[in-house]
Each structure stands twice: as C-alpha cells, then as structure tokens.
C-alpha positions as CSV (number, residue, x, y, z in Angstrom):
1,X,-14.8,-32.3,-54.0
2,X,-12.9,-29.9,-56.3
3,X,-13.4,-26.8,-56.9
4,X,-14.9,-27.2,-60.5
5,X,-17.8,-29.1,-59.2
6,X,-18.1,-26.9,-56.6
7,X,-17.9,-24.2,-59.2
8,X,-20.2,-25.8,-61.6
9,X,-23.0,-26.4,-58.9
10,X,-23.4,-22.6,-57.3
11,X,-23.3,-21.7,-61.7
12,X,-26.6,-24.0,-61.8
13,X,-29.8,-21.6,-61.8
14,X,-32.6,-22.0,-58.7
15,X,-36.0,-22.6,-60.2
16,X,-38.6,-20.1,-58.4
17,X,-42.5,-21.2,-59.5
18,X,-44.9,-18.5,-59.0
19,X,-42.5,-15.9,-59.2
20,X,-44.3,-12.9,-59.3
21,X,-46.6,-14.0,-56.7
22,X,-46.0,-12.6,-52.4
23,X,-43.3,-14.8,-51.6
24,X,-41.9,-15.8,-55.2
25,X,-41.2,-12.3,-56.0
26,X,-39.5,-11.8,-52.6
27,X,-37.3,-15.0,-53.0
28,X,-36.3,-14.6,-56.4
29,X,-34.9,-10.9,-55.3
30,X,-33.1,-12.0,-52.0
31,X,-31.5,-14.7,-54.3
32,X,-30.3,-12.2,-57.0
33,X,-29.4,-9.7,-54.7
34,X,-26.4,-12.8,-53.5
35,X,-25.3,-12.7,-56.8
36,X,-27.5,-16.4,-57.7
37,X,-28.7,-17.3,-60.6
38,X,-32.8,-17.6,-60.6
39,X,-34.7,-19.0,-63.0
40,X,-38.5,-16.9,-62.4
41,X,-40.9,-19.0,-63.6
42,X,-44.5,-17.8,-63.6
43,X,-47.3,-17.7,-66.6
44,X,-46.4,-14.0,-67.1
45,X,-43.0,-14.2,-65.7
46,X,-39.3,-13.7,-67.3
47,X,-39.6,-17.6,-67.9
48,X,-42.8,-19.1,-68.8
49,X,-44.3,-22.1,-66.4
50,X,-47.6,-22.9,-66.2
51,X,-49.4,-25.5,-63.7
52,X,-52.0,-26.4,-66.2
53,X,-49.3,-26.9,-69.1
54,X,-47.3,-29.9,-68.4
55,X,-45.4,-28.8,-71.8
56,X,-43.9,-25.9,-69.7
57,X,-42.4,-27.9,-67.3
58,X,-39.2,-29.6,-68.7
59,X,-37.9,-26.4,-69.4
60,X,-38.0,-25.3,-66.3
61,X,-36.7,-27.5,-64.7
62,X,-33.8,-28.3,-67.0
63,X,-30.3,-27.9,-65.3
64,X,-31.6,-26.2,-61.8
65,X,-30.4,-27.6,-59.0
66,X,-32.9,-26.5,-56.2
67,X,-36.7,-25.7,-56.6
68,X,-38.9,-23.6,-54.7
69,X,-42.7,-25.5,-55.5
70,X,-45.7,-22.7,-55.3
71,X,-48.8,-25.0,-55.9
72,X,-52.2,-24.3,-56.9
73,X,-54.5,-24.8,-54.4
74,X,-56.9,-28.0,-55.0
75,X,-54.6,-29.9,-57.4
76,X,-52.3,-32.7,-57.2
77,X,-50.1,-31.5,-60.1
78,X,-47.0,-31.3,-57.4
79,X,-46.8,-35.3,-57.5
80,X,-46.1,-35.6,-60.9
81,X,-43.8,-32.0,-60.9
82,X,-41.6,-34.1,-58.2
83,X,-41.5,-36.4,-60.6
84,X,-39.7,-35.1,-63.1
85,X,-37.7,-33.0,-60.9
86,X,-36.1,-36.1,-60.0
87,X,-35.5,-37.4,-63.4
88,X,-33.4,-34.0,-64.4
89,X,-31.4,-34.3,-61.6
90,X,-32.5,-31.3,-59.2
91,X,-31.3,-31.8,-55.8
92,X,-33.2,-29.9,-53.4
93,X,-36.5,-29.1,-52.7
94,X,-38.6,-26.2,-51.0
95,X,-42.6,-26.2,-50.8
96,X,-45.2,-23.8,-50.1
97,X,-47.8,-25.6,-48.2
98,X,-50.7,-24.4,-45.4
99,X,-50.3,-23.8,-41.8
100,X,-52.8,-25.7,-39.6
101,X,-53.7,-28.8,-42.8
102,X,-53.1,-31.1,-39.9
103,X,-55.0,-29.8,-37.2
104,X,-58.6,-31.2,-37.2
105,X,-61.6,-28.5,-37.6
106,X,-59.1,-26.0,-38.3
107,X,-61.2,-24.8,-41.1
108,X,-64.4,-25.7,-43.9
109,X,-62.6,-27.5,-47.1
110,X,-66.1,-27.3,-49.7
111,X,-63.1,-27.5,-52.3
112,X,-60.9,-30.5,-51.7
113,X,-57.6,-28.0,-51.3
114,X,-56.7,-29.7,-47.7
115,X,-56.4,-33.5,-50.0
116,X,-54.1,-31.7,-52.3
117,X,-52.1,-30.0,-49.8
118,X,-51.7,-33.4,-48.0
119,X,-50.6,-35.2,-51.0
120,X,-47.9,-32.4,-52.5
121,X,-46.1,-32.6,-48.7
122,X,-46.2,-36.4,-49.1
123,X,-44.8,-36.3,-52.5
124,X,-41.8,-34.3,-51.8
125,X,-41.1,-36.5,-48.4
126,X,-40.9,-39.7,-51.0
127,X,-38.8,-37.7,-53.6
128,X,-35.7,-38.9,-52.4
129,X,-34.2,-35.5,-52.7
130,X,-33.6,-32.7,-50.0
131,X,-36.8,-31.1,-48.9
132,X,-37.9,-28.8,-46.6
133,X,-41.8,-27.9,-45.9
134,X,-42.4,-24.2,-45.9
135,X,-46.8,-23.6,-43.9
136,X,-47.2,-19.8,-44.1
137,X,-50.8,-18.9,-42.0
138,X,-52.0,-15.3,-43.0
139,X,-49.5,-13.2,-44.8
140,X,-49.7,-10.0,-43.1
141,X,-49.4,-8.5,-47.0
142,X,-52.9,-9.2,-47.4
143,X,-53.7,-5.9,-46.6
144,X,-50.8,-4.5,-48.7
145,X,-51.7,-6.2,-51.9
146,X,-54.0,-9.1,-51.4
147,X,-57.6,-10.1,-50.1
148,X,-57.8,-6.9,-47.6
149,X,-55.9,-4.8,-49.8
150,X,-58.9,-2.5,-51.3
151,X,-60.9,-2.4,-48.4
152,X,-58.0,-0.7,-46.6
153,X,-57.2,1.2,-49.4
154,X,-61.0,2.4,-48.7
155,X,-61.2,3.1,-45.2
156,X,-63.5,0.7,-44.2
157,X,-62.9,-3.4,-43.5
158,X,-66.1,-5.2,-43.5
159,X,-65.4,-9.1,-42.5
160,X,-66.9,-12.0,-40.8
161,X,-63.7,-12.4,-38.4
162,X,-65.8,-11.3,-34.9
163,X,-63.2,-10.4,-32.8
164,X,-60.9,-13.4,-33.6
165,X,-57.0,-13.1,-34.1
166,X,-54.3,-14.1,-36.2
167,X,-50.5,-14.5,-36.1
168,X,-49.8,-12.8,-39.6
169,X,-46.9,-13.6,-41.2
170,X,-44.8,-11.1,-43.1
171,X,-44.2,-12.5,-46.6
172,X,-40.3,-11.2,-46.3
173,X,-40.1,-13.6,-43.1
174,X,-41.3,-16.4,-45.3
175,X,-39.1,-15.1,-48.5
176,X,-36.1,-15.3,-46.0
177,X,-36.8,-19.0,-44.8
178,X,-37.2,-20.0,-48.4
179,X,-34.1,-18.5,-49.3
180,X,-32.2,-20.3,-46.5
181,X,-33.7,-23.6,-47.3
182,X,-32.7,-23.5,-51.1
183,X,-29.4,-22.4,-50.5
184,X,-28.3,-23.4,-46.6
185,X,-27.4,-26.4,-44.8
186,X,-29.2,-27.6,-42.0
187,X,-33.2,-27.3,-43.3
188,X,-33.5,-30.9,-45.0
189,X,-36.4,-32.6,-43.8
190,X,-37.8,-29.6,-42.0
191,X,-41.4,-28.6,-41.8
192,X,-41.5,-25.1,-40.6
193,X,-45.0,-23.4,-39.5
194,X,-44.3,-19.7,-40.2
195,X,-45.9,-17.0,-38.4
196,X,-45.8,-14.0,-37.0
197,X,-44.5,-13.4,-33.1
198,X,-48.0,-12.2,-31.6
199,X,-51.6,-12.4,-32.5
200,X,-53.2,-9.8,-33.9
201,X,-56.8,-8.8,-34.0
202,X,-58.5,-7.3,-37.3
203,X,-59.5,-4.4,-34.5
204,X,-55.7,-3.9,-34.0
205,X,-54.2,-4.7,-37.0
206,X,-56.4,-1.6,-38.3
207,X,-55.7,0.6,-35.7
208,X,-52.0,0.1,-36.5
209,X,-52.5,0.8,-40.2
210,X,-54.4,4.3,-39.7
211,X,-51.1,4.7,-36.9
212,X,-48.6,4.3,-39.5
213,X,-50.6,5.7,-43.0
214,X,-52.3,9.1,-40.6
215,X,-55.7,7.4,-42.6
216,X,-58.3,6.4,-40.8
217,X,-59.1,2.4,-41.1
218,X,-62.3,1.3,-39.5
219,X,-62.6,-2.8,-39.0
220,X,-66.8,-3.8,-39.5
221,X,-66.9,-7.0,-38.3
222,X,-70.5,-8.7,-40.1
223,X,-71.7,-12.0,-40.0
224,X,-71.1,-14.6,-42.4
225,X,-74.4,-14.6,-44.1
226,X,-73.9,-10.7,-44.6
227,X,-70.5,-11.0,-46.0
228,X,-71.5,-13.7,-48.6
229,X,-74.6,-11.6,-49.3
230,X,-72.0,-8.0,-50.1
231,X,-70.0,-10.4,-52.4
232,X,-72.7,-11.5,-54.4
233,X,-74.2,-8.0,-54.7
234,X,-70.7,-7.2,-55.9
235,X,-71.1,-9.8,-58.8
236,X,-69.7,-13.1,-57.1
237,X,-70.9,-16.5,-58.0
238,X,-72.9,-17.5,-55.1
239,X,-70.4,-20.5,-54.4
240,X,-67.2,-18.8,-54.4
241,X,-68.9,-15.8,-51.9
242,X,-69.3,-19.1,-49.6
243,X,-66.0,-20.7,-49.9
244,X,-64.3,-17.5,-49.5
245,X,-66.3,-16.9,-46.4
246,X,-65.1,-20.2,-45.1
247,X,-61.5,-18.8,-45.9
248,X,-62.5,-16.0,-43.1
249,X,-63.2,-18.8,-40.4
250,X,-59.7,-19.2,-39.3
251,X,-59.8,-15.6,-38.0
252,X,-63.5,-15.5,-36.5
253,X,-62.7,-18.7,-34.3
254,X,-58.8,-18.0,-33.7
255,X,-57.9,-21.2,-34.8
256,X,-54.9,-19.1,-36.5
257,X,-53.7,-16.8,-33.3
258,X,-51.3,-19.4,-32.6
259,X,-47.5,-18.5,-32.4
260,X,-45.6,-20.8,-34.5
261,X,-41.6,-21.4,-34.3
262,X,-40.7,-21.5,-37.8
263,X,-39.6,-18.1,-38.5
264,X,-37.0,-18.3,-35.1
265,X,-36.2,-22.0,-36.3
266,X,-35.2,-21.4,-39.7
267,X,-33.3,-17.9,-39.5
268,X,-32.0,-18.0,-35.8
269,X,-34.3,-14.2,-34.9
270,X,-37.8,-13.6,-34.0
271,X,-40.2,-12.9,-37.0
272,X,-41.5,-9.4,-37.6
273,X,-44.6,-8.3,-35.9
274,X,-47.5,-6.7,-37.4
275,X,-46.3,-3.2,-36.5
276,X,-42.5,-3.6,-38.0
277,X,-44.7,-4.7,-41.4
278,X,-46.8,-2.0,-41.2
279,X,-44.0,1.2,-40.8
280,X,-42.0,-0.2,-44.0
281,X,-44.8,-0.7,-46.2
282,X,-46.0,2.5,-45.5
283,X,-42.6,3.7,-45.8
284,X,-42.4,1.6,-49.3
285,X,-45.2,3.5,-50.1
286,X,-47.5,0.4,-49.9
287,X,-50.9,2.3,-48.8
288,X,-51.0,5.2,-51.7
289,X,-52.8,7.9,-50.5
C-alpha cells in the first residue's frame, strides 16, 4: 500500500457516539491527545447525533473509518446504525455492551434491555466489518459522577446491596480498551468482559472513599422494599423505583464480584483497582468538599 492511502486513512475522523458520556468523554480525549481526528457525537455534543433521530445519523457517519457504538439501553436502533455504517464505508467497529447478558439469572430484565443487548452484539458480528465487543460491569465512576455520586457526596449510602461485591471497573480502563480496539491491530472479533482486578464490597469501597477524601462515608445497606419506598418518597414513578432496584441485584447476590480478563487481555497490564480509582479522583478533585 502507498503512502497516500496510508495517509488518507489515519486523515479519516473516528466517530465517538455518546461522547460526553463516562467512557465517550474518556475515548474521544485519549484519541486527541494522539494527535487523531474524532468526530464527538452526542445530542449536546461538538457534533450532533441522536439515537431517536435517524436524520442525524448520515452525518455522522459520513467519511469515518472506525466507530465506537454507545447504545441506549432497551432499543434495537444499533441493527439498523450497522447498517448504514456499512453502506458509507466505515471499517471498524467497537460496541459498548453489558457484562454478564449471557449468564442466566444474572439479573431481573422488567424492561426488555437484555433482548436489545443480545441483538446490537449480533448485529455487529454479521456486519462484515472489524468488530470488537467492549462488556463493562459497574464503572467504579458511579460514585464519582453517576448513580452513587450524591449519596457520597452526602455522607451516607443507603442501598439494597447486603453485603454483596463487585469488580468495578474504572471507566479509564474501559476508555483505554476502546481506544486500542479503534485504532490497534489484534482486537477483531474480540469480546472483552472488563472489570476491575478484585471485588469490592459497598462496605469497603466506602471505607476507601472516606480514606482518600478525610470525609466520612457511611454504607446503609436496606432492603429492597425500603429502597423502592425512599425513591418514591423522593418523587420516583413507582415503576422506575422498581426497575432501578433490580439494577441493585447484581451487587446484593454477587453475581458481579467476578474477575474478568478483559482489561489484562486488551492492554497487556492489570486493570486498576478500586483504591488506584479512588486517590486520582480525589486528587482530580472528583469528591468537592
């Protein structure tokens, strides 16, 4: 091949959806900071893609050679994104799926996102193109700037998670993997479960927190019914208090404390623990006092 192609190829933009989301946010800056053009699509992002707006999604795609798919959860909108990923030529694809959709029991599903998930990895897999599968469990950034995030900042973590564990992931970990799959050799037709290198228990991860912040963080564990009862006194539809509680049931039962190899698998080093998270986003600033 000649250096012109060659050329002309690393000159073609990556297309990032959800770009100012955990991981998108993350990707689209280890990319830039290589010197690679990024397209950052989001609905309130540099470039505007929406998942509910088919109209948005020719431009997005147009000229990119490698995508990086954040879904919404319970749709099957990834099918038909494939679809005309194919027809404008892009190359190589990277998804953001769920750890544990193919273990049995692993948790409830009132919402239909598991049938969803199932169909956007089986879409890519047909595509034709270059794919690589990226299953994130809990990103340990939840309590940074996600579901936990309040709480924390409040001193006081009320959940239904008994005394269960997870292997958080930290979102850089999984930033870093999609940034080697869009750009790297050797990830085609990889599915890589990403998690942290240790379970962690809500108990512990707190303890850590109020270790690295000098702010005390006390974990509450309640019962589900409690839990559902809090978020509706705090103005939830009685539904969504329920299907978020059945988010929760990974960590009660442990079905997420396994160690996956994904991290290791894709970046050739072990994935940062809970306590490596936990000193730089305090150091970042992460937990204002």
């Amino acid at each position: 091949m000649s250096e012109q192609p060659i050329r002309a190829m690393s000159e073609q933009p990556i297309l990032v959806t959800g770009a100012t989301g955990k991981s998108g946010r993350r990707v689209v800056r280890r990319l830039r900071a290589r010197g690679l053009p990024v397209r950052a699509a989001a609905r309130g992002g540099e470039h505007v893609f929406d998942w509910a707006d088919p109209g948005t999604w020719d431009a997005a795609l147009s000229g990119v050679r490698a995508a990086y798919i954040v879904q919404v959860d319970g749709t099957k909108l990834v099918r038909p994104f494939v679809e005309r990923a194919v027809r404008h030529g892009v190359r190589r694809l990277v998804l953001a799926s769920g750890r544990g959709i193919d273990l049995p029991g692993y948790a409830k599903d009132r919402d239909g996102i598991l049938e969803g998930l199932l169909d956007s990895e089986a879409a890519v897999r047909e595509s034709g193109l270059e794919w690589t599968i990226t299953r994130p469990g809990w990103f340990a950034q939840n309590f940074s700037e996600g579901f936990f995030a309040d709480a924390v900042r409040a001193g006081e973590l009320r959940l239904p998670a008994g005394d269960g564990a997870a292997s958080f992931v930290d979102a850089e970990d999984i930033a870093a993997v999609v940034a080697a799959a869009l750009t790297g050799d050797g990830h085609a037709g990889q599915v890589y479960e990403l998690s942290g290198p240790e379970a962690v228990t809500l108990a512990e991860a707190a303890a850590t927190i109020s270790e690295v912040t000098g702010r005390a963080l006390r974990y509450v564990p309640i019962s589900p019914e409690e839990y559902v009862a809090e978020l509706v006194h705090q103005g939830w539809p009685a539904a969504d208090a329920a299907a978020f509680a059945d988010v929760i049931e990974p960590l009660r039962n442990g079905t997420d404390a396994y160690v996956s190899d994904g991290v290791p698998r894709a970046l050739g080093r072990p994935a940062r623990t809970f306590a490596e998270f936990a000193k730089a986003t305090a150091a970042e600033g992460g937990w204002p006092t």
